[in-house]
SEDOMAR-538133 format. One record per residue: residue number from 1; x, y, z of N, C-alpha, C in turn. Coordinates in nm, 4 decimals, padded with zeros to 6 digits. Example, Ala and Ser with C-alpha at 12.3 -4.5 7.8 and 13.67 -1.06 7.14 Angstrom:
# SEDOMAR-538133
<site resi="1" n_X="01.3190" n_Y="-00.5690" n_Z="00.7800" ca_X="01.2300" ca_Y="-00.4500" ca_Z="00.7800" c_X="01.3200" c_Y="-00.3300" c_Z="00.7800"/>
<site resi="2" n_X="01.2850" n_Y="-00.2250" n_Z="00.7080" ca_X="01.3670" ca_Y="-00.1060" ca_Z="00.7140" c_X="01.2900" c_Y="00.0030" c_Z="00.7870"/>
***
This chain:
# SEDOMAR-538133
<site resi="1" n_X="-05.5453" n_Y="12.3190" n_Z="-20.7439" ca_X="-05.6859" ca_Y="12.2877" ca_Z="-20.7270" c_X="-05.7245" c_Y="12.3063" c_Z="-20.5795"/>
<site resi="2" n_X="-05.8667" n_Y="12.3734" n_Z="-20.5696" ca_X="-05.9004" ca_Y="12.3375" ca_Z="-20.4455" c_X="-06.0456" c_Y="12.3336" c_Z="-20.4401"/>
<site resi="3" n_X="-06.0932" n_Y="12.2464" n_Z="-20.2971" ca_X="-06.2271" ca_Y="12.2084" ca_Z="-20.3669" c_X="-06.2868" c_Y="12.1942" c_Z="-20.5275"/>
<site resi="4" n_X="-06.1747" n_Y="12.1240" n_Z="-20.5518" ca_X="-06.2366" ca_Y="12.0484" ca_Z="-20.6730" c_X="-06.2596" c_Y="12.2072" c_Z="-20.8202"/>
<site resi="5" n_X="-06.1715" n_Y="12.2682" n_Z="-20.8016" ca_X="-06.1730" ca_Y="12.4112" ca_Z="-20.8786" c_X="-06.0486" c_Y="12.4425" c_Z="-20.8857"/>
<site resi="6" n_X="-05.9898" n_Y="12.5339" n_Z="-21.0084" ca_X="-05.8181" ca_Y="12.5754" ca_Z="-20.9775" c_X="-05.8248" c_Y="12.6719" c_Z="-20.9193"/>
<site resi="7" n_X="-05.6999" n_Y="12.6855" n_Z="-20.8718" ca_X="-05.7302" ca_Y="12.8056" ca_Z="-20.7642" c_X="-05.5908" c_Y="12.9025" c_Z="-20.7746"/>
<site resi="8" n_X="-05.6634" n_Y="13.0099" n_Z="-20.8324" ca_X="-05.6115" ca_Y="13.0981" ca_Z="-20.9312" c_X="-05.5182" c_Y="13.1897" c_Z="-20.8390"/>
<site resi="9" n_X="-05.5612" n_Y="13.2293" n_Z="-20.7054" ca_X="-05.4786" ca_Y="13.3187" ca_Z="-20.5951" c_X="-05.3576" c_Y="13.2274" c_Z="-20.5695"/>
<site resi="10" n_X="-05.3695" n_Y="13.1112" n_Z="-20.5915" ca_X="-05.2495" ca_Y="13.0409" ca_Z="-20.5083" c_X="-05.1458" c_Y="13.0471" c_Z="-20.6556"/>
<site resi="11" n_X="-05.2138" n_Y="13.0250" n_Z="-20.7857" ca_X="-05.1034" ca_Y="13.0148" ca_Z="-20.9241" c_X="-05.0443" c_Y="13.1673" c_Z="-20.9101"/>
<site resi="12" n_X="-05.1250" n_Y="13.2884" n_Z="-20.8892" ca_X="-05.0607" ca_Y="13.4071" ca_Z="-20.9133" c_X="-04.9588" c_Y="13.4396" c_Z="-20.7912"/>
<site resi="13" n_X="-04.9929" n_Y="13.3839" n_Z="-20.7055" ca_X="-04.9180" ca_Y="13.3733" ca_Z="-20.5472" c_X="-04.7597" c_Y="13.3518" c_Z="-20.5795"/>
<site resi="14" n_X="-04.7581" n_Y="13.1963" n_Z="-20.6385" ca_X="-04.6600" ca_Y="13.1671" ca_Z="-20.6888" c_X="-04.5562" c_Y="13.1960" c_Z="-20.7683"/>
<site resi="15" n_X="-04.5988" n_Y="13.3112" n_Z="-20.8639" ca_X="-04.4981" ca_Y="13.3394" ca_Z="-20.9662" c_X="-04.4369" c_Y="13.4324" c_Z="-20.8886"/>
<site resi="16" n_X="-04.4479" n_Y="13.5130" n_Z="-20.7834" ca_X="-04.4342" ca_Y="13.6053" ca_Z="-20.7087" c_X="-04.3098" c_Y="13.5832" c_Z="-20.5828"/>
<site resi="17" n_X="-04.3306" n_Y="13.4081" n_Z="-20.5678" ca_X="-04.2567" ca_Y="13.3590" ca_Z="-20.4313" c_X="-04.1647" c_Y="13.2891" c_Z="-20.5462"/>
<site resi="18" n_X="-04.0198" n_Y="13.2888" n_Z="-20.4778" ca_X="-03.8760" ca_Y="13.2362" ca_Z="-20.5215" c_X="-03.9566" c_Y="13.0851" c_Z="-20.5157"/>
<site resi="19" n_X="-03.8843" n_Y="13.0131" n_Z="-20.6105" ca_X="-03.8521" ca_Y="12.8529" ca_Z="-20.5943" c_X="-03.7787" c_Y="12.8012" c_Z="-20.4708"/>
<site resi="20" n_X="-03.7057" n_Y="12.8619" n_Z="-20.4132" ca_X="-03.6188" ca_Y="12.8184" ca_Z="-20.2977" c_X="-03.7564" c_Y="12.8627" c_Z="-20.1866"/>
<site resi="21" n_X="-03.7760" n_Y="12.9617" n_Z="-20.1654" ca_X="-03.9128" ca_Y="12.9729" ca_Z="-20.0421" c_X="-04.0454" c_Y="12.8842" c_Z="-20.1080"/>
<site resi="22" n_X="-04.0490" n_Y="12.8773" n_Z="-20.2235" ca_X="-04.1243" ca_Y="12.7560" ca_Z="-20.1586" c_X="-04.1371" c_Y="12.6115" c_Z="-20.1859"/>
<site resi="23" n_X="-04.0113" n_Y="12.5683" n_Z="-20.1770" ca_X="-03.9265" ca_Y="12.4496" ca_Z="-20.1222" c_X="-03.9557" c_Y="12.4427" c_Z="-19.9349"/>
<site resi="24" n_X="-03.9005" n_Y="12.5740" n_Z="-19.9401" ca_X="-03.8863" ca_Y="12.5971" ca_Z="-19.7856" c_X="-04.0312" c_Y="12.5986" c_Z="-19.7129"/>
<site resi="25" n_X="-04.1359" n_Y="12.6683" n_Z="-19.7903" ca_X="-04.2439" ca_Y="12.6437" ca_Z="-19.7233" c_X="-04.3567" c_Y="12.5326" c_Z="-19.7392"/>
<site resi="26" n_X="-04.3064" n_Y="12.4193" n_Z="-19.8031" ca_X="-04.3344" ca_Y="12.3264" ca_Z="-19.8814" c_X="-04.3308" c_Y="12.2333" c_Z="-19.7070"/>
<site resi="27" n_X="-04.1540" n_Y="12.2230" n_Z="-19.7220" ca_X="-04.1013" ca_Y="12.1255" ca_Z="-19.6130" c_X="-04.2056" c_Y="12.1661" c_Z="-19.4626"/>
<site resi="28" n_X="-04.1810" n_Y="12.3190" n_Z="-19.4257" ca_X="-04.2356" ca_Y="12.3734" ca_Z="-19.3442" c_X="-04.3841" c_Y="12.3051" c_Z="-19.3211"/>
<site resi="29" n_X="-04.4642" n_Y="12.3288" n_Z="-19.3661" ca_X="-04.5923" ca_Y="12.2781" ca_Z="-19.4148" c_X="-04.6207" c_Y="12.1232" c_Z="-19.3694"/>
<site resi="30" n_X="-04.5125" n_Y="12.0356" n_Z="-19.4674" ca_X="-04.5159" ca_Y="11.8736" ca_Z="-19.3961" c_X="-04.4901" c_Y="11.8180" c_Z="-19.2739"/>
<site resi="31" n_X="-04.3811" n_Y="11.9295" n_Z="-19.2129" ca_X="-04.3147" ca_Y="11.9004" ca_Z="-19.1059" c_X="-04.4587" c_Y="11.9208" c_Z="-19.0121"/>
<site resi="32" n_X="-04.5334" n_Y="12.0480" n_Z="-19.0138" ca_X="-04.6126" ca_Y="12.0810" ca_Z="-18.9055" c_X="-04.7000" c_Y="11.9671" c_Z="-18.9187"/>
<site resi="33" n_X="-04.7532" n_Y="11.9192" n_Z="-19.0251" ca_X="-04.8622" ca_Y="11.7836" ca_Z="-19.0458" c_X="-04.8495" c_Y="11.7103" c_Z="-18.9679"/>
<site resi="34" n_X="-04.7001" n_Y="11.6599" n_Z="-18.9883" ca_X="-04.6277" ca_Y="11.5307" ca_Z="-18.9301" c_X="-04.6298" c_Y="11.5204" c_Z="-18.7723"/>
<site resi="35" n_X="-04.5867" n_Y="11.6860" n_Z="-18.7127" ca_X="-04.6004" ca_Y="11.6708" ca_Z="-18.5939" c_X="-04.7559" c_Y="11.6666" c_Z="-18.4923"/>
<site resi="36" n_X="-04.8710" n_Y="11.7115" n_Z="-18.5992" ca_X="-05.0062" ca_Y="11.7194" ca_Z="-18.5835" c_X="-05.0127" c_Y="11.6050" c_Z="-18.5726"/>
<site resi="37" n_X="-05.0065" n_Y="11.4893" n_Z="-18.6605" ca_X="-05.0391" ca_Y="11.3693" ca_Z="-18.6863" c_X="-04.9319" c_Y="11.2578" c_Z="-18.5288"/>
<site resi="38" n_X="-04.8468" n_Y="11.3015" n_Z="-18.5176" ca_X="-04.7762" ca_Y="11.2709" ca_Z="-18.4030" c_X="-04.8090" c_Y="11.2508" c_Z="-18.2952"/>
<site resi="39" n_X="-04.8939" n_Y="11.3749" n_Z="-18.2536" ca_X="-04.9747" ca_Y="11.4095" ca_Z="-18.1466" c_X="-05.1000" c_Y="11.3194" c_Z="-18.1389"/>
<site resi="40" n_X="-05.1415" n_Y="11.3160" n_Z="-18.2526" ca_X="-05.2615" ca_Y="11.2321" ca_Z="-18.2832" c_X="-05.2190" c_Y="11.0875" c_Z="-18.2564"/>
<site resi="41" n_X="-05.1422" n_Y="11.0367" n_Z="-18.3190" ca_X="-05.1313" ca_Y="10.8719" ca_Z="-18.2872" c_X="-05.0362" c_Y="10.8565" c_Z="-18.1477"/>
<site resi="42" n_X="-05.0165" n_Y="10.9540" n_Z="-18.1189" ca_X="-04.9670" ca_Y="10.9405" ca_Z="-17.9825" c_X="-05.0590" c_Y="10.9421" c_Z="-17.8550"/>
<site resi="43" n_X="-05.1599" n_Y="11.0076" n_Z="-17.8809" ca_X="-05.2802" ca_Y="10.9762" ca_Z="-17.7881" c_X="-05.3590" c_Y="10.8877" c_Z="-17.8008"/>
<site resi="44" n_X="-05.3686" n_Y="10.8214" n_Z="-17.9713" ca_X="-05.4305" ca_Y="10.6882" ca_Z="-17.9640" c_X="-05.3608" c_Y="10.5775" c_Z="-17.9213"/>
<site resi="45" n_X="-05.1833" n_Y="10.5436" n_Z="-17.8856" ca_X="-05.1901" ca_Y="10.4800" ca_Z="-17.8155" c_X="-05.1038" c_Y="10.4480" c_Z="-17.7008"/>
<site resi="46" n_X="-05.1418" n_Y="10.5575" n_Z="-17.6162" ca_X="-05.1364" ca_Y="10.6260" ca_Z="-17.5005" c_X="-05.1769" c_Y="10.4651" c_Z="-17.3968"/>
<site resi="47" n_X="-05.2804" n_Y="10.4717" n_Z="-17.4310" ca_X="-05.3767" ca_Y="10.3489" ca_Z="-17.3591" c_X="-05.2890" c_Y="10.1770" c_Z="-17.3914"/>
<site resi="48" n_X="-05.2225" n_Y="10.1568" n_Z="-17.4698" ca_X="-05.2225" ca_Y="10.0316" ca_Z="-17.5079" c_X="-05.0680" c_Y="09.9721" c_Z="-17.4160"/>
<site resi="49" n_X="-05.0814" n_Y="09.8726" n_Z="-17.3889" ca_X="-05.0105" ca_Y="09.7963" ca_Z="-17.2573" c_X="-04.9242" c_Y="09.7429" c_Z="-17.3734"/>
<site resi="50" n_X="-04.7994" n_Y="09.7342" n_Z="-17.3342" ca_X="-04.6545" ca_Y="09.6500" ca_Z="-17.3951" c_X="-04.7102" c_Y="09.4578" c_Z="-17.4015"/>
<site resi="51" n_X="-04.7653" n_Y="09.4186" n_Z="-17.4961" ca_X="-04.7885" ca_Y="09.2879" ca_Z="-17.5117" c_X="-04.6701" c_Y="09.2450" c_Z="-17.5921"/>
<site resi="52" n_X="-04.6819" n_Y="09.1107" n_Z="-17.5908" ca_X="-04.6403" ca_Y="09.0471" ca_Z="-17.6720" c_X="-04.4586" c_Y="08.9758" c_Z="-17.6279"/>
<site resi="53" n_X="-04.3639" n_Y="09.0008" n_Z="-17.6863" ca_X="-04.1761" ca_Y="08.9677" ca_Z="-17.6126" c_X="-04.1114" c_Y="09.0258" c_Z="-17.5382"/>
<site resi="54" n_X="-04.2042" n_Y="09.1509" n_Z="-17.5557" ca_X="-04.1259" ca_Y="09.3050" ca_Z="-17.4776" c_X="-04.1702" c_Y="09.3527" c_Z="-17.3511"/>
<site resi="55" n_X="-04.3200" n_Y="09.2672" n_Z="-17.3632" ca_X="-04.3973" ca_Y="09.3081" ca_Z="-17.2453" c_X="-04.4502" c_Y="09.4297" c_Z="-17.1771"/>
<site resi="56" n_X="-04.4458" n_Y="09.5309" n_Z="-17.0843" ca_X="-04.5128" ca_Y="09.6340" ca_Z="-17.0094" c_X="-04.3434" c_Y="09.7117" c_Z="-16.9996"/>
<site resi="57" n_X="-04.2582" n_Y="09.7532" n_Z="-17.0947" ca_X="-04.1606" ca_Y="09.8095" ca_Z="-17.0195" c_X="-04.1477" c_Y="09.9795" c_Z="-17.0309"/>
<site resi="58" n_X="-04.0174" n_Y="09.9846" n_Z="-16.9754" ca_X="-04.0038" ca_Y="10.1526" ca_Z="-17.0182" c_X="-03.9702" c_Y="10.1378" c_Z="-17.1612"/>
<site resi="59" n_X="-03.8543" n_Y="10.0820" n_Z="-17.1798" ca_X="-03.8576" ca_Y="10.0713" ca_Z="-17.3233" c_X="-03.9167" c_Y="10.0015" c_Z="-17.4346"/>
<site resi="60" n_X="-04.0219" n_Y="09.9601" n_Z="-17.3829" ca_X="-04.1610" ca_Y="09.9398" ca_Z="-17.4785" c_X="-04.2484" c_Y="10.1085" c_Z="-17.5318"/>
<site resi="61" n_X="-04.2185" n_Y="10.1973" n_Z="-17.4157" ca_X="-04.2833" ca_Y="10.3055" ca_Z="-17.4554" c_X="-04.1857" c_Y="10.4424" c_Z="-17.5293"/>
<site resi="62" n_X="-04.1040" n_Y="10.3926" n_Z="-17.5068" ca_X="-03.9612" ca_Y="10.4511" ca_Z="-17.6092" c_X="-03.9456" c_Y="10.4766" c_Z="-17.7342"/>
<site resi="63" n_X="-03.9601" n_Y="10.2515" n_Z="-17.7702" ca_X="-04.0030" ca_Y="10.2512" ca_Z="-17.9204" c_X="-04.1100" c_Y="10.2505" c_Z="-17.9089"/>
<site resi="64" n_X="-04.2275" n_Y="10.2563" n_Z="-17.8847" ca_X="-04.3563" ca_Y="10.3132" ca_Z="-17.9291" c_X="-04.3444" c_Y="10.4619" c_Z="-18.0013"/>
<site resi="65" n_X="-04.2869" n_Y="10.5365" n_Z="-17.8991" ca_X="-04.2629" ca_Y="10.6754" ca_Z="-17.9179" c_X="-04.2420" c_Y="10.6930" c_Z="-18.0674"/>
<site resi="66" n_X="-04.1431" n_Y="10.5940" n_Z="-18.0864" ca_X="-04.0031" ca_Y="10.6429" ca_Z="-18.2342" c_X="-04.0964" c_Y="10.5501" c_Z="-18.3366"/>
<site resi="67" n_X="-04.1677" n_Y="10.5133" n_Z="-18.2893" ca_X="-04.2510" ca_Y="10.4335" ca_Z="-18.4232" c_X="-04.3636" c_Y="10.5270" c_Z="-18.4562"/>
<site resi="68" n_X="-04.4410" n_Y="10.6338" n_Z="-18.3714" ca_X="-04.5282" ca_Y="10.6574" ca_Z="-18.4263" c_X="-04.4522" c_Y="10.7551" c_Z="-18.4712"/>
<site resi="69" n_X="-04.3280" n_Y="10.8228" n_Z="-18.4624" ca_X="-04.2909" ca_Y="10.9673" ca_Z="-18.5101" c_X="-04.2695" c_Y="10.9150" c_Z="-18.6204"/>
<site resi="70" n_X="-04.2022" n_Y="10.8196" n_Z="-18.6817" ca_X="-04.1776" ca_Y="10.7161" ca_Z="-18.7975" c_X="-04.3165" c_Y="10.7718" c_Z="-18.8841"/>
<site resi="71" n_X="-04.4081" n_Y="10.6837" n_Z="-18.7832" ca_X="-04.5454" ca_Y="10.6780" ca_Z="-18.8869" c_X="-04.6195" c_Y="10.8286" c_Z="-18.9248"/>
<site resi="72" n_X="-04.5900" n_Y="10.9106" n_Z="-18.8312" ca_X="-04.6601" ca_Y="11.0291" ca_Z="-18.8645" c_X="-04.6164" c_Y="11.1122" c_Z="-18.9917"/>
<site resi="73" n_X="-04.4521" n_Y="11.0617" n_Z="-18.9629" ca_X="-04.3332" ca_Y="11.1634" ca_Z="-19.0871" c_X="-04.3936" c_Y="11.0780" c_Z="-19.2184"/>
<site resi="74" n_X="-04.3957" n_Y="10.9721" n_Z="-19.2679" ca_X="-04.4531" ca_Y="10.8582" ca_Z="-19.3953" c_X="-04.5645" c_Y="10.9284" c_Z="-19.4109"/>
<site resi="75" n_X="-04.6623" n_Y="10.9507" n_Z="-19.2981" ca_X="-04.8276" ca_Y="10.9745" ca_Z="-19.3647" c_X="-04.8511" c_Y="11.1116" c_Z="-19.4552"/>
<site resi="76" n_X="-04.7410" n_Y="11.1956" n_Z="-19.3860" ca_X="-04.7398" ca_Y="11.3471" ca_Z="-19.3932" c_X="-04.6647" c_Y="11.3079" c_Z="-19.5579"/>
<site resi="77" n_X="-04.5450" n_Y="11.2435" n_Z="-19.5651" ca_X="-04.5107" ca_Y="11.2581" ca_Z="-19.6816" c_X="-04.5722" c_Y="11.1966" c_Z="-19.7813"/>
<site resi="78" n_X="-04.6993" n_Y="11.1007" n_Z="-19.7845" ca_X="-04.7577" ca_Y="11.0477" ca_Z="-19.8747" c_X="-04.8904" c_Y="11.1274" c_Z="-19.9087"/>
<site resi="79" n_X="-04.9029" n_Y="11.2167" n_Z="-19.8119" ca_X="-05.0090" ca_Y="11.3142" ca_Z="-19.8450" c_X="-05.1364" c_Y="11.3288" c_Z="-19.7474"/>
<site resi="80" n_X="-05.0277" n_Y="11.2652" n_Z="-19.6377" ca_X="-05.1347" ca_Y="11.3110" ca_Z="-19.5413" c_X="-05.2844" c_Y="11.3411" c_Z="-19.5195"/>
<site resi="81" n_X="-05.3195" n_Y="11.3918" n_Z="-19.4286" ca_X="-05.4845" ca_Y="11.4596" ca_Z="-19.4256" c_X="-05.4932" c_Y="11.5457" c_Z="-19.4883"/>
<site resi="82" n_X="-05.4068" n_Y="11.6194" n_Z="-19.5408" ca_X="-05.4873" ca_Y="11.6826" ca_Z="-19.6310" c_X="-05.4325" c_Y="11.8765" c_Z="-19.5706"/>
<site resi="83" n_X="-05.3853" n_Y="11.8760" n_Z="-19.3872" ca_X="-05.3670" ca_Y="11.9926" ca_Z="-19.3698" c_X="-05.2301" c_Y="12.0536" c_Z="-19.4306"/>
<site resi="84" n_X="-05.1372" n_Y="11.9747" n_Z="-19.4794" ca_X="-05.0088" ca_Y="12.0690" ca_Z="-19.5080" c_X="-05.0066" c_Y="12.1367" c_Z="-19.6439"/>
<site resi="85" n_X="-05.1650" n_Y="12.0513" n_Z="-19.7317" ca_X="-05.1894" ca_Y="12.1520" ca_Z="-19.8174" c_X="-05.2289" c_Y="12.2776" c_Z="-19.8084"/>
<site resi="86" n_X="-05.3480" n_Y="12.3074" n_Z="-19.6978" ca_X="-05.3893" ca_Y="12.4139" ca_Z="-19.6635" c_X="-05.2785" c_Y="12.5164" c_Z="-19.5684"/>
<site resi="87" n_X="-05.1694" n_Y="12.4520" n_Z="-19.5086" ca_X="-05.0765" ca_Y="12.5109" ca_Z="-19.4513" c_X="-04.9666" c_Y="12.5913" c_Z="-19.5656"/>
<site resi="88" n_X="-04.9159" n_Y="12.5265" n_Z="-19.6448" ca_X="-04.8627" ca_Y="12.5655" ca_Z="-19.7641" c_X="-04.9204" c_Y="12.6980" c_Z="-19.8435"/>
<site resi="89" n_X="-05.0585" n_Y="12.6952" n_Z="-19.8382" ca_X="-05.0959" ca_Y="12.7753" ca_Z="-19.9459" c_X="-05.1012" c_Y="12.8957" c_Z="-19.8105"/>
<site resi="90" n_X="-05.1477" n_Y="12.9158" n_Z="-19.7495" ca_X="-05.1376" ca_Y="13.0360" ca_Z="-19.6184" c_X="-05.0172" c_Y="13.0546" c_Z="-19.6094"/>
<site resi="91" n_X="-04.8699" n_Y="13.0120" n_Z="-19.6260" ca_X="-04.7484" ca_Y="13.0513" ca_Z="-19.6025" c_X="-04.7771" c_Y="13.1217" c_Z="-19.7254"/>
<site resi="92" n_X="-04.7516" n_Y="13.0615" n_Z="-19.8744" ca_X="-04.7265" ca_Y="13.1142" ca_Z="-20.0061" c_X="-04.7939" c_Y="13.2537" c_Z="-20.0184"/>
<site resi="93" n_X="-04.9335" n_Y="13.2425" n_Z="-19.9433" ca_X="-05.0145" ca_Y="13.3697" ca_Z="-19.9966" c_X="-04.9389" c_Y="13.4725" c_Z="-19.8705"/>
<site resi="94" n_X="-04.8975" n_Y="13.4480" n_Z="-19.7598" ca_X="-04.8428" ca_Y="13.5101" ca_Z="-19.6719" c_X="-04.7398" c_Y="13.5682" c_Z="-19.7385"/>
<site resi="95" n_X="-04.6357" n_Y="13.4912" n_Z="-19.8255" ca_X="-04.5109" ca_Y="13.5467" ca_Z="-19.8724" c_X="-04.5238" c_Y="13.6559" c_Z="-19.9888"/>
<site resi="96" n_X="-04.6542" n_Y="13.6104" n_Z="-20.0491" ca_X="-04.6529" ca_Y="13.6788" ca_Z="-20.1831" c_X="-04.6965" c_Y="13.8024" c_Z="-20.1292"/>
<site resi="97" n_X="-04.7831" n_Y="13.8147" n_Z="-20.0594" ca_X="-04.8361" ca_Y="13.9464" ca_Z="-20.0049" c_X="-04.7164" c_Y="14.0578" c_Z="-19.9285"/>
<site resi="98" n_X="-04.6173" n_Y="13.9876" n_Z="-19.8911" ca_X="-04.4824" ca_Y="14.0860" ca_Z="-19.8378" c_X="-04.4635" c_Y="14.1067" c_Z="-19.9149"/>
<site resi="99" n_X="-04.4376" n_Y="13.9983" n_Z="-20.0586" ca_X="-04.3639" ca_Y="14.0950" ca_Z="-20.1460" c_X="-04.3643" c_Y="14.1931" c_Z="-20.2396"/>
<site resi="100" n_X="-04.4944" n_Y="14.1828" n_Z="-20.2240" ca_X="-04.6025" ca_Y="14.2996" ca_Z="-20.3021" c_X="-04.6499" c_Y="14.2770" c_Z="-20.3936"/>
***
């Protein structure tokens, strides 16, 4: 489906691309989300001061780091915004088109 319609280039796309490529361009696809989304909650909180037991440290901004990569990899795999769908289908139609 897309916009709310099936979307017939991406079904014929498919019979065309191996099951293993697109596994592969599946993962490909989430991974780039994840690191989009990374970037994103990493600048939202860029700004925010170490409160609380841990206080203002270096390694307050360490695990910050490893928590939002945490959170970005979960969002991407629950379905994210929405781009690793549109990333997916541009690999698939990319592949199907090499292969003639």
């Amino acid at each position: 489906m897309r916009n709310g319609r099936p979307d017939y280039q991406l079904a014929e796309a498919l019979t065309r691309v191996s099951p293993q490529a697109q596994a592969k361009a599946r993962a490909s696809s989430q991974d780039f989300e994840a690191m989009f989304l990374n970037s994103m909650f990493s600048q939202m909180t860029s700004g925010i001061k170490g409160d609380g037991p841990f206080g203002d440290t270096q390694s307050t901004g360490v695990w910050r780091s490893m928590l939002t990569d945490q959170y970005s990899k979960n969002f991407a795999k629950a379905g994210g915004i929405g781009i690793s769908t549109d990333v997916y289908r541009t690999l698939i139609l990319q592949q199907a088109n090499r292969a003639g």
